[in-house]
Every structure is written in C-alpha cells, then in structure tokens.
RONU-833434 format. One record per residue (C-alpha): x negated, y, z; residue in three letters. Coordinates in pm, whole numbers, padded with zeros to 5 digits, always signed. Layout:
<atoms>
XYZALA
...
</atoms>
This chain:
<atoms>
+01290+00740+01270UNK
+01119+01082+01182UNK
+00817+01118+01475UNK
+00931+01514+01460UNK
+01293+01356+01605UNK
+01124+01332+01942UNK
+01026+01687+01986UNK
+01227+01947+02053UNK
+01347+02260+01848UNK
+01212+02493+02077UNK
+00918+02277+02142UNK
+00862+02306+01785UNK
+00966+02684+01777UNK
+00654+02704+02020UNK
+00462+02517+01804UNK
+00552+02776+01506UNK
+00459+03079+01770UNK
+00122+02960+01853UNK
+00032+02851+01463UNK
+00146+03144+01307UNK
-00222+03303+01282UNK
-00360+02961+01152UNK
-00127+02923+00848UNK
-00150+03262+00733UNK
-00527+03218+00644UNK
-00416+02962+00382UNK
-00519+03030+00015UNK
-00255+03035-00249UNK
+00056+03063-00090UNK
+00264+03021-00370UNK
+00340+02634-00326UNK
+00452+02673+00026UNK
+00654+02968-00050UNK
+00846+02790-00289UNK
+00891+02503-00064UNK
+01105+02721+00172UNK
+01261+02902-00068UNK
+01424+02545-00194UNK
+01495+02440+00137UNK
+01706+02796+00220UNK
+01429+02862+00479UNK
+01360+03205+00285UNK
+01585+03472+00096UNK
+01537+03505-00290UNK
+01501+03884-00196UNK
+01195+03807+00037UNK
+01058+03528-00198UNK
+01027+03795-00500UNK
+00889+04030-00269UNK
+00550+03799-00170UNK
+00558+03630-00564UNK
+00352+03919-00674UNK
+00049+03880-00438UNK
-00261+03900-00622UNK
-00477+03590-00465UNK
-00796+03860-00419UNK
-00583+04046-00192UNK
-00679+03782+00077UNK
-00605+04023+00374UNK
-00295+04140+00244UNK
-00221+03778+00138UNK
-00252+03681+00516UNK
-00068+03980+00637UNK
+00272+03902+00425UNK
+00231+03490+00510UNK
+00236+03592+00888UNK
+00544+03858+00778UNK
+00732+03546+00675UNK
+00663+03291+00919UNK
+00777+03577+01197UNK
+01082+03655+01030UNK
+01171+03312+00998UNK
+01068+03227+01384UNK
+01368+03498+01447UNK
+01616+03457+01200UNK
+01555+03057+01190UNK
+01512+02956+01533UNK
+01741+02719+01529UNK
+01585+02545+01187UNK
+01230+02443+01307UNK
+01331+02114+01257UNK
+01443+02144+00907UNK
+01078+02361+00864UNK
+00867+02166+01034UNK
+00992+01828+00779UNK
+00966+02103+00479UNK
+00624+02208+00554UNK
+00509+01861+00660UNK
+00594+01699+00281UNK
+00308+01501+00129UNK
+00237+01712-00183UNK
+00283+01995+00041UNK
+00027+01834+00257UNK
-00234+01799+00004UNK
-00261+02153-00122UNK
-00272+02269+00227UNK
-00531+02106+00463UNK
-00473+02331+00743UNK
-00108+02213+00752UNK
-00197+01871+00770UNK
-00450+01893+01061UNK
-00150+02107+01237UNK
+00080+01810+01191UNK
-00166+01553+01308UNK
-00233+01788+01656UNK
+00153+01820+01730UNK
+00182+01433+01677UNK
-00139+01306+01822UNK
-00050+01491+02122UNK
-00368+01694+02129UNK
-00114+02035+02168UNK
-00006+02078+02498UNK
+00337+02253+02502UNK
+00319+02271+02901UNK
+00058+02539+02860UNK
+00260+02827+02808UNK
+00032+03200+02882UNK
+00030+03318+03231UNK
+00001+03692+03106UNK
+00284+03705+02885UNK
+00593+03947+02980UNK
+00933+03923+02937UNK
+01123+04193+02727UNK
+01313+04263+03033UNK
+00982+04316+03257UNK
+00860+04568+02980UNK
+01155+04766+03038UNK
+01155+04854+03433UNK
+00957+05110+03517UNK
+00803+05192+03170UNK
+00720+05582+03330UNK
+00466+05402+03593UNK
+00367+05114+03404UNK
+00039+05372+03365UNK
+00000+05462+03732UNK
+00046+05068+03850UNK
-00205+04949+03614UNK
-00511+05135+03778UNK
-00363+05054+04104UNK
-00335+04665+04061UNK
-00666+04540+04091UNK
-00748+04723+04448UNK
-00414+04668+04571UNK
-00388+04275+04453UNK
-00761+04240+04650UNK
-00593+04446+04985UNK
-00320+04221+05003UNK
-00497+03917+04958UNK
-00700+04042+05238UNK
-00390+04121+05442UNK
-00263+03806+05404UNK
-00577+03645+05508UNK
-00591+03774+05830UNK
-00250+03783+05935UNK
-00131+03491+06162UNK
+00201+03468+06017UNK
+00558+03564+05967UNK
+00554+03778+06296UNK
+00389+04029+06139UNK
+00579+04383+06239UNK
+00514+04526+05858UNK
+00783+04403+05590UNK
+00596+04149+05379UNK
+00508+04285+05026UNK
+00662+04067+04729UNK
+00331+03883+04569UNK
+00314+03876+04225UNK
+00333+03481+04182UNK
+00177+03340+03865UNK
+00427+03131+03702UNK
+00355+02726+03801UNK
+00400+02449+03571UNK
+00397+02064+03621UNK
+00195+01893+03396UNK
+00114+01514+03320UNK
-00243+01535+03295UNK
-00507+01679+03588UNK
-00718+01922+03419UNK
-01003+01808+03258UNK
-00834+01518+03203UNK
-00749+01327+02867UNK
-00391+01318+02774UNK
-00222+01011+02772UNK
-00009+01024+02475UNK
+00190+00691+02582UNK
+00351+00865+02841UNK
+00501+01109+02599UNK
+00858+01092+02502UNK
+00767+01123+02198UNK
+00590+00763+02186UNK
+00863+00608+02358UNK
+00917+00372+02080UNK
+00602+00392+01880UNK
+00249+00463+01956UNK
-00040+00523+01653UNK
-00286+00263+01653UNK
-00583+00237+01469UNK
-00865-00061+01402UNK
-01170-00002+01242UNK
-01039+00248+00977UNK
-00748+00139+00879UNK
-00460+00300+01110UNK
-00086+00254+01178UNK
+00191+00233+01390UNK
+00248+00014+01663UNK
+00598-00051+01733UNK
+00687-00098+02110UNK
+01002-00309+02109UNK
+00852-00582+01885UNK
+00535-00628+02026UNK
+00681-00859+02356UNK
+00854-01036+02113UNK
+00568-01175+01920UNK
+00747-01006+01560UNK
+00514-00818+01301UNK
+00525-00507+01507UNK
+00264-00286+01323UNK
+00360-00104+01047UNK
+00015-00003+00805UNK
+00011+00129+00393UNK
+00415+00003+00350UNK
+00366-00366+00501UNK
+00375-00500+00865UNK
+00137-00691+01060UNK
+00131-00877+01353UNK
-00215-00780+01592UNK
-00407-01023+01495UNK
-00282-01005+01103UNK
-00371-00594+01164UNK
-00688-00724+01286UNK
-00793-00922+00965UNK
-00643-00636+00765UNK
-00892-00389+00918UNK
-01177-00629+00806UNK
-01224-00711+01191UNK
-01156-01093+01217UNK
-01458-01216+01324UNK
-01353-01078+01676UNK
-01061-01271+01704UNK
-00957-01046+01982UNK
-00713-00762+01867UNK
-00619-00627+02196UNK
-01014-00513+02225UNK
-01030-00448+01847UNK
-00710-00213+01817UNK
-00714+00113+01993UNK
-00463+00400+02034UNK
-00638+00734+02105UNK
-00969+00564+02160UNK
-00801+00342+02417UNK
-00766-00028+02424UNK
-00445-00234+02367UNK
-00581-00438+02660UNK
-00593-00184+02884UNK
-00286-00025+02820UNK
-00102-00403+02860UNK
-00330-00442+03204UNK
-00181-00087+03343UNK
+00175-00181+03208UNK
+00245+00101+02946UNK
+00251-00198+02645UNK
+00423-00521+02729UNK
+00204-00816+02588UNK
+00360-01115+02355UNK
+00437-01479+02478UNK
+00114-01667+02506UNK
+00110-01986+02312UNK
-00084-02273+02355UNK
-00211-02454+02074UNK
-00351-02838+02081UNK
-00694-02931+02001UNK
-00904-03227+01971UNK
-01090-03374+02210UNK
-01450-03363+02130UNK
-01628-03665+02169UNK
-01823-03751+02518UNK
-02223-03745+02313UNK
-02103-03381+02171UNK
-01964-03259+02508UNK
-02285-03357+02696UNK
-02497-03098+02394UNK
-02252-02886+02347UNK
-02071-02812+02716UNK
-01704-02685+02672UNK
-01685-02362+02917UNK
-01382-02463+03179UNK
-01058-02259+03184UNK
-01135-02223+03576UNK
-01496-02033+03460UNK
-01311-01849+03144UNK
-01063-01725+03331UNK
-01302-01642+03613UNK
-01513-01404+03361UNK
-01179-01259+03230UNK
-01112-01129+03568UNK
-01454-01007+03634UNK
-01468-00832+03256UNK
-01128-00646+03361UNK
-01240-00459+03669UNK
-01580-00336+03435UNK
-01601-00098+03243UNK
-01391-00091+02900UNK
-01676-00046+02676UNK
-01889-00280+02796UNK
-01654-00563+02778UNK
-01614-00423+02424UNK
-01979-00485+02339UNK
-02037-00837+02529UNK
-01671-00920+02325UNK
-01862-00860+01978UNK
-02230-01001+02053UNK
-02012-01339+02184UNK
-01867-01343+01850UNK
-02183-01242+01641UNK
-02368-01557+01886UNK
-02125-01813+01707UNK
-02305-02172+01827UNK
-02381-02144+02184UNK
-02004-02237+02277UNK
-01839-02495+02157UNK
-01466-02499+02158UNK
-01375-02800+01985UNK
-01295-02918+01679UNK
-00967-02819+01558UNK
-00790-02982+01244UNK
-00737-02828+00928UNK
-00391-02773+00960UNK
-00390-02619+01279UNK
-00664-02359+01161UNK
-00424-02236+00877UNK
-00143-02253+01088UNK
-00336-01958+01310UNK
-00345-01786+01042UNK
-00015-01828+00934UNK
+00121-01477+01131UNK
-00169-01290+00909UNK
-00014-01316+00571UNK
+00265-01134+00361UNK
+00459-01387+00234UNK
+00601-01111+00016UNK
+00302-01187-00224UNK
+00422-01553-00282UNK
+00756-01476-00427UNK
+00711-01395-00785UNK
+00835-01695-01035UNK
+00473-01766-01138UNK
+00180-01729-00928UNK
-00177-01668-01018UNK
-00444-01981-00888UNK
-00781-02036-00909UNK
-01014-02332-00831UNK
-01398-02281-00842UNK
-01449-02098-01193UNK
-01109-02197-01356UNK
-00807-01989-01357UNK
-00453-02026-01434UNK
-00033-02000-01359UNK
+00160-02196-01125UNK
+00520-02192-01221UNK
+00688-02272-00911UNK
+00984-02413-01128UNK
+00785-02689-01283UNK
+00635-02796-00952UNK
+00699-03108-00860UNK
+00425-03261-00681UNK
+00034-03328-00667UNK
+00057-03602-00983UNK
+00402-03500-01150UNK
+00558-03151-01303UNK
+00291-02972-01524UNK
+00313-02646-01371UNK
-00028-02461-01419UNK
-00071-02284-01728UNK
-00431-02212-01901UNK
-00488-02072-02235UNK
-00540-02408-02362UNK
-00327-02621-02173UNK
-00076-02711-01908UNK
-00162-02954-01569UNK
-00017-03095-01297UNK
-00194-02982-00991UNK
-00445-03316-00992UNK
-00523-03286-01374UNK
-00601-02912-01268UNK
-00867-03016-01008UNK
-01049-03243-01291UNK
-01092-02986-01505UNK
-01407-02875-01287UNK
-01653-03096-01391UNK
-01892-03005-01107UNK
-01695-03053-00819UNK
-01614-03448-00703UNK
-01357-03547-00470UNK
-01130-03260-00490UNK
-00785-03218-00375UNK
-00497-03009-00501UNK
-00396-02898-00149UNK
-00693-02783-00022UNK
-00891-02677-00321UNK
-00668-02458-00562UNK
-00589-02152-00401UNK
-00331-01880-00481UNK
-00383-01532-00327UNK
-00653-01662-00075UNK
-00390-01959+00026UNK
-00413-02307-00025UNK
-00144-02482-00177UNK
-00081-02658+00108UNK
-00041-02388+00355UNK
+00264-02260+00056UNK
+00387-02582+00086UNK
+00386-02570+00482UNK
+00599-02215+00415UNK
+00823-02377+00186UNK
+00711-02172-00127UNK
+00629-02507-00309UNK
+00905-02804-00247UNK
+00743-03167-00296UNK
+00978-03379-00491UNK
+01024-03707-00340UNK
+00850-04030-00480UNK
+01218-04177-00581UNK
+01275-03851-00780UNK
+01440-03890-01136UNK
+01462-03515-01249UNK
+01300-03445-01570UNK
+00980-03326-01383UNK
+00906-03603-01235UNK
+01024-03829-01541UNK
+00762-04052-01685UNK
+00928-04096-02028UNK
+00680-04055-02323UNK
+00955-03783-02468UNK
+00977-03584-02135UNK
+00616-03584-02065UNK
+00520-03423-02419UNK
+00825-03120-02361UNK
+00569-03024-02036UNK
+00295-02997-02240UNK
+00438-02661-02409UNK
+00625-02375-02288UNK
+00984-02364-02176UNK
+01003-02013-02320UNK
+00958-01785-02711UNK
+00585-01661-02691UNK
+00681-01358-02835UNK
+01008-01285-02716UNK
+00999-01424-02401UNK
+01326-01585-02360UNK
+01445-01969-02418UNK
+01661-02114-02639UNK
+01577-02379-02962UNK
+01180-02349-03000UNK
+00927-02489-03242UNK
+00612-02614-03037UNK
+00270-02558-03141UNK
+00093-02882-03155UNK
-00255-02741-03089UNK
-00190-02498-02808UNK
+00092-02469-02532UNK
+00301-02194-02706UNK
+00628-02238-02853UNK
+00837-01978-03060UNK
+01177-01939-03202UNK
+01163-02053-03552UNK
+01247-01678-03678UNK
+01056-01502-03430UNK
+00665-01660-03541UNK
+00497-01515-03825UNK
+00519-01632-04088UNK
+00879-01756-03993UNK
+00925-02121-03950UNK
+01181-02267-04258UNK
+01407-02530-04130UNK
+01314-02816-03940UNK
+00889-02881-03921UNK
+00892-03207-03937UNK
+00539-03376-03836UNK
+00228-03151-03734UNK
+00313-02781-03668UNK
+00043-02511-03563UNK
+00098-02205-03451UNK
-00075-01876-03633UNK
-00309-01807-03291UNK
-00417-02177-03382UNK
-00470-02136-03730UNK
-00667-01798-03684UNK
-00865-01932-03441UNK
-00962-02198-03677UNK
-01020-02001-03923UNK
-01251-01783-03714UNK
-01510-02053-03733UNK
-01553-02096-04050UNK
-01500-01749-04240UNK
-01802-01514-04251UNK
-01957-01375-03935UNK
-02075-01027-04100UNK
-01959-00694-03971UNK
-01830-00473-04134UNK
-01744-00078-04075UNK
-01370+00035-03967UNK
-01330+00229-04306UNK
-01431-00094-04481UNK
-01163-00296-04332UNK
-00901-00012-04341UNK
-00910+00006-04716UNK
-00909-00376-04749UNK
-00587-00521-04900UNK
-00322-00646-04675UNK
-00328-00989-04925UNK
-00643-01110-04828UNK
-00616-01027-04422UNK
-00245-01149-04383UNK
-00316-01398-04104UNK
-00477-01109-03957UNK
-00199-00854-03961UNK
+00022-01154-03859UNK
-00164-01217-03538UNK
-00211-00797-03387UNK
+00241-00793-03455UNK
+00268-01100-03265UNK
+00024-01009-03004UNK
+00205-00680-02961UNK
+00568-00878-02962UNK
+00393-01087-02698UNK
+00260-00777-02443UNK
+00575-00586-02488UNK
+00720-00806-02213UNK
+01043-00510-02139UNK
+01091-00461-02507UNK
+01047-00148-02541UNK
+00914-00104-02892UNK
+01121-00340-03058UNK
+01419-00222-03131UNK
+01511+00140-03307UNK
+01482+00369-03029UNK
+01711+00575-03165UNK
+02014+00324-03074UNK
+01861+00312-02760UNK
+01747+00548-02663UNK
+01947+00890-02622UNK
+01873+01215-02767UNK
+01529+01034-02944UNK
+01603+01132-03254UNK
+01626+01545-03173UNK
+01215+01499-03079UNK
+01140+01233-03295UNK
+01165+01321-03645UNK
+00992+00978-03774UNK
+01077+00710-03541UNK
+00897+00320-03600UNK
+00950+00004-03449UNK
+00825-00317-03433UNK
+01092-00485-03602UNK
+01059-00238-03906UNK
+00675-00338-03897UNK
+00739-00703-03900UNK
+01032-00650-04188UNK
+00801-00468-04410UNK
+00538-00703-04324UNK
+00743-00950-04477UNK
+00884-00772-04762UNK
+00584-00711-04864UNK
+00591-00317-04834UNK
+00191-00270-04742UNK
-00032-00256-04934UNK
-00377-00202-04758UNK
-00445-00268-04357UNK
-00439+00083-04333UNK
-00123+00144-04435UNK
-00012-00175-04199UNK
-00234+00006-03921UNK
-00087+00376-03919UNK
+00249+00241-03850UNK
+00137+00119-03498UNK
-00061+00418-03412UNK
+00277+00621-03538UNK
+00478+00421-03238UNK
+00241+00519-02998UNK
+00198+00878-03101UNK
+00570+00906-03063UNK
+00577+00700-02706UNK
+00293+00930-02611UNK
+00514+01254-02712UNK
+00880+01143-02620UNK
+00740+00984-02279UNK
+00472+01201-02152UNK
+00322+01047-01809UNK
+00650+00828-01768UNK
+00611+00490-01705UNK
+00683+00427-02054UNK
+00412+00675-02183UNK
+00148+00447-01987UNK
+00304+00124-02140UNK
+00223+00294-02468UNK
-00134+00413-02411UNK
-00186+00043-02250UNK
-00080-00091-02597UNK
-00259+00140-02782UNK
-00572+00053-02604UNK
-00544-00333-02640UNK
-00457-00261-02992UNK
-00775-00089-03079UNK
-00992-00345-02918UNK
-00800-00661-03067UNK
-00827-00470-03395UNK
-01193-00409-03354UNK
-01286-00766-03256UNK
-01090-00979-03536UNK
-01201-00780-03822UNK
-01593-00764-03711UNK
-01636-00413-03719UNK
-01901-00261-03592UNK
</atoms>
C-alpha cells in the first residue's frame, strides 16, 4: 500500500498550503508542468500560458509556479491525493530535489500537521466589523494587558461587571510535549509499516510479520528477515539486529521493550558441550549472569549499551560460547539468504581458483552425474574438487561454493536432490556407453537446443551436424573434432607475428577460412535469444520501411559457404552491417544493447585471432 494512503486529503491539502513557497523556487519548471498537465491536474489553456517562460526570468518563473499550485489548491482540493502521487514519481523526483526532500518530511513525520497558525483569520472574521477593524487594532494591545490585569485581581464569578469575552487562542492536542522528538510509530500513518534503517542501507519494516518470525523487511526489491537485513547492511559481526537496526535514530530494542514492535518467537538452538579442560580456560558466562547484565544494560542508557554491544563483538576470544557444529552454523544463517538466487537451471560455482556450471539436472550425487561444466571438461562434484592440485582432503559439500553457499547448505534447502545409492537412472549409470554421453553436452553449441548431435572428441561441445562449420556430412564415424578444437590447435603451431588490421582485412578469405568459421560460430553461440539469425524482416514488423539493407547471420553463414567472399573484409563488413542496423532500428532497446554487446566481443575476438596489433 501507497505510504500517502495513510494521510489525509486535507492533511495533504495542508501540506500543499504550507509548501507552496518552497516549490515555486524550483528551476525549470517545464518537467513538472507537464506532469500535471498528463495527469488532468492542469488546463491545456493554463499549461500554454506558463510554456513560454524564459528560464532567466527566475522571479517571474517563481511567481507563475506559485500561480499554479494556488489555483490548483482551489479548484483541486479534492485531488491532493492524485497530486501528491504525480509529483512524487521517481523521474519526477530526480529533476527536482526540493520535491524529494518535501516527500521524505511528510513521510518521515518531521511535518507536524497539528501545528496549524494561531494568527490566521477566518474569511468570516475578516468580514465583521471591517469599518473598526482600524480603531480595534490600536486598542488591542492596552486593552488585552487591562483585562489580563482585571482578571488577575478579581476573586471570581461574583464580580458585579458583565465579564468581557477573552479572545481565546485556538488549543490543539498534540502527541508530542514541546521540545520533544516525535515519535513517528505512534502515527497512523505507520500503523502497518515503520522505515528502518542499518548502517546505510534502509527499508521498511513491516509490523504484522515481524511477531511471526517471516522476512518482514522489505530493502532494494527483496525481503529480509532482521538478522538477514543485518548481514545485508554489512553489520554481521554484531549479531544483534535489534541494537543494529534503528527507526528514526531509535532502537528496535527499545521500541519492542516499550511495546510499540512486538518481538519474534525466541528459538533455542543446541550446542555442544565443551569439554571440562576447555571450560576450566575458557569459563562459559551462566544464563543466570547473562541474563542478569541484560537487565542491568536495559534500564542504561541506549547508547551506551550500543557501544559495550560492539567492543564485545570487536573483543571476540574472551568468551567462549561453545563449539557449535557445522551444520548448525549454516543453518543460522539459513533465514539470511534469497533463495531466489538458487533457482536458475545452471548455477555458477567456484572452488579455490577454479570456476565452472552446475547443472542442477545432471546432479546426481558427490561421485555420480557429471554436472559441472569447465571450458575443458565436465565433473562430477568429487572429480571437481581434484582438479585443485593444492588443496588435500577436500570435500564437495563443504568446499565448492555457489553464490557464497556450500553445496551442502543447497542440498539442506532442497535445491540439489541426492540420488540414492540403489539408483539406476542414466546419471547414476556406470555403463562405459552412458558414462562417455556425460562427458559432452546435452545441447547444439551454437543453437542451443537438443536433438541428434555430433560430439567433439577433444572438448565438451556437441553440435547438430548442419549447424557446425564446416557442416558435418553424414555419419563421423571414428575421431571427430570440433573447429574451436582444431583452431586452437592450430594456434600453436602457425606463426606468432602481428600483423596490422588493414593487413588482415585485405587478406583472402581462402587462406583464413578456419578463422572466419570460428567469429560465425562464436556469434551463433552468444546470440542465445536468436535475434540475428533469422531475416528480420519476417520477423520483425515494419523492419524493412527503416532498413533498406537488412543482413543476417544465416545469409553470412550461406555465403560463407557458397563461397561468395572473397577477402576477410568483405566477410567482416557484413557483421558490422547487422549491428549498424540493430544500432539504428533498436536505439537504447534492449535489443540495441544486445547488439553493441556483440559488436564489442566481435572486435576483440577479431583482434586477438588474427594478431593484429
């Protein structure tokens, strides 16, 4: 729900009456102008009337803003809501930094709509007794002091004078004593949610959820628990979030000890008895004594208990709180983490310097289902772990991590199913036949999609026998390698001198085939929503009315093989032609950036296999 929800329309309409002055000394108008004007919140008439402000005109400039925002407090009194949610837009927002500290005082609760002016009169006051308003207004002081005099030293209602009326100054009740900081908790508008902030990161803290133990803090699109808000905020070495999390410079603990939040379920976790020769070094403080100094720490003062909180933590070894097993430690953790970040079909993992691909559909177990993908191979889990030659005794579980996880804990979460040890599916299958199909990809290299493949016998890729180049004629019987293989090979032995990008640009096409063949099957192999493959202009409408020379990577790869180049240049300026005309068709789209990406890695792979310096 909208914060601005909680608030009134003529709380708002206040708001607008007190802020008109403020907004009007804004600078360029026009963006705001147009705003309302979109939102029916101002007349075409009116908005053609202010479009014509020269910007050096700044005191006229503020004159006409204020014009508008008091016509519109009259004619649109009963729209502040709709204004207020127009004016407060992001983009509007970030032109207009007086707007946005405006929005954060009428949500932080730092305006006070209680505090209406004593001095202000109604129309209906100016209107009696305009002929002596002159008369009464030299008279007032001296007559105000006389009957505060009068009233001083009379004893009472038996006075035999009538009682003058006394000009009573308006009362109000108000929340806070003066001086005072507001409580913002208090206010209806917080009622379900109160803005909370740790370190520097900030959010909002949602009442409801908090008792219930839930994620209940809402922060940049994803939701926390306290303690996962905590670690967010960089603040996990406290391991306290009810000191570490504030709202309005106030703890959560303090607000939970005075009863405005309602605190989660506490629950107790096991630990391991230390043994009797640690306990007698290291003495475990007593629950009695903790508790004790909790009590003692709530009656002082709320920054102190801050500070002695933090130099406990930054003291690490003089208590000892038991050992606590490995699992239990992650399990702690456990409420910290987005799970969100786990769901993807493959997953990226590292272990010490080596980095790879878990395909969650090839897992099987530790031993069985090669599931991580390299560039030069695929594992199982354990075979993954070897690959570190400087590391000993490692274990899948604990040592290959994904995201900052261990495999384990995604196992715990059921992200990773172990197959049973009695297992026959073909992942777990020990067959000579079934154990060489997991050593290459279930999936075209270039095309991305399954089907009848041709596996390279060097690497782990596999292609459809018409989508490699060169294409793959009938059945390869025996060895097969693919052309990354080959021109990798060939790499090592063909000569190491530079040369200069005109050089290779007028080189024939003849002598750098395997060259040409490996930039269109890169580029098959990065267009992963084939976008450039096809004719755009059967798929793409109206293409043709902006693109009067539309290419393709099909066309490349058919005149590739008919032989239609000549020179790499030739082979070259058809690429940089389907970028120019993603670049023009597509602008800043999404699809524009996919361009200039490929454009980009085209250049450099371009650079780097043909030396040129």
């Amino acid at each position: 729900m909208d914060p601005l929800d909680f608030i009134t329309n003529d709380e708002l309409l206040l708001f607008l009456h007190r802020k008109k002055t403020e907004i009007s000394c804004i600078e360029q108008p026009h963006a705001l102008f147009t705003q309302l004007r979109d939102h029916d919140l101002m007349t075409e008439e009116l908005f053609q009337k202010v479009k014509g402000m020269r910007s050096r005109e700044q005191k006229q400039t503020q004159k006409r803003i204020y014009e508008v925002l008091d016509r519109l407090e009259k004619e649109k009194s009963q729209c502040m809501h709709q204004f207020w949610d127009c004016v407060f837009q992001d983009h509007i927002l970030q032109l207009y930094p007086t707007l946005r500290l405006l929005r954060n005082s009428l949500l932080d609760g730092t305006f006070k709509f209680y505090e209406n002016s004593t001095n202000v009169e109604t129309p209906t006051e100016k209107s009696e007794g305009k002929g002596e308003e002159g008369k009464e207004r030299k008279r007032t002081r001296k007559r105000n002091k006389d009957r505060k005099s009068e009233d001083s030293d009379s004893p009472g209602p038996s006075s035999a004078s009538t009682p003058a009326k006394k000009n009573k100054k308006p009362s109000f009740s108000t929340p806070v004593k003066k001086g005072e900081k507001p409580e913002i908790w208090t206010y209806p508008l917080y009622k379900t949610q109160l803005p909370v902030n740790c370190g520097d990161k900030e959010g909002t803290l949602y009442r409801d959820k908090l008792p219930k133990g839930e994620k209940c803090i809402l922060s940049d699109k994803r939701w926390f628990t306290p303690s996962g808000f905590e670690k967010f905020a960089g603040k996990e070495r406290y391991k306290n979030w009810k000191l570490s999390i504030r709202c309005v410079n106030t703890t959560l603990k303090k607000l939970i000890e005075e009863k405005h939040l309602e605190a989660p379920p506490m629950e107790r976790r096991k630990r391991k008895c230390a043994p009797k020769s640690l306990k007698e070094l290291f003495p475990v403080i007593s629950a009695e004594s903790s508790s004790a100094d909790s009590e003692h720490s709530s009656t002082s003062d709320e920054e102190s208990d801050a500070e002695d909180f933090e130099q406990r933590e930054r003291g690490g070894g003089r208590e000892f709180r038991g050992r606590v097993e490995d699992d239990e430690e992650e399990e702690e953790e456990d409420e910290m983490t987005d799970l969100s970040v786990f769901q993807a079909p493959c997953l990226p993992v590292t272990r010490s310097s080596l980095t790879g691909t878990l395909y969650k559909v090839r897992f099987a177990s530790g031993s069985r289902g090669k599931c991580i993908r390299t560039e030069e191979s695929w594992f199982t889990p354990e075979e993954f772990v070897q690959q570190e030659p400087t590391l000993i005794d490692g274990h899948w579980k604990k040592d290959i991590l994904c995201h900052g996880k261990t495999l384990n804990f995604l196992h715990k979460k059921e992200i990773l199913r172990i197959h049973s040890l009695l297992c026959e599916c073909l992942k777990c299958s020990v067959q000579p036949d079934d154990l060489m199909a997991q050593k290459n990809d279930d999936e075209c290299y270039a095309c991305h999609s399954g089907g009848d493949l041709v596996c390279c016998d060097e690497c782990p890729r596999a292609f459809h026998s018409h989508c490699h180049l060169p294409a793959v004629e009938g059945d390869s019987s025996g060895e097969w390698i693919c052309t990354f293989c080959v021109f990798r090979t060939s790499q090592q032995w063909r000569d190491s001198s530079s040369m200069t990008e005109r050089e290779a640009l007028r080189s024939p096409v003849s002598q750098y085939r395997l060259h040409c063949h490996y930039l269109l099957l890169l580029m098959y192999k990065e267009d992963t929503q084939k976008v450039f493959v096809k004719d755009p202009c059967q798929t793409v409408s109206r293409y043709s009315q902006f693109i009067s020379q539309p290419m393709w990577l099909d066309k490349i790869k058919l005149k590739m093989e008919s032989d239609k180049y000549q020179t790499v240049e030739a082979f070259v300026s058809d690429f940089l032609l389907i970028f120019r005309n993603c670049s023009t068709f597509n602008r800043e789209n999404k699809f524009g950036k996919m361009g200039a990406r490929l454009k980009k890695m085209f250049e450099k792979e371009f650079q780097k296999i043909f030396n040129i310096q």
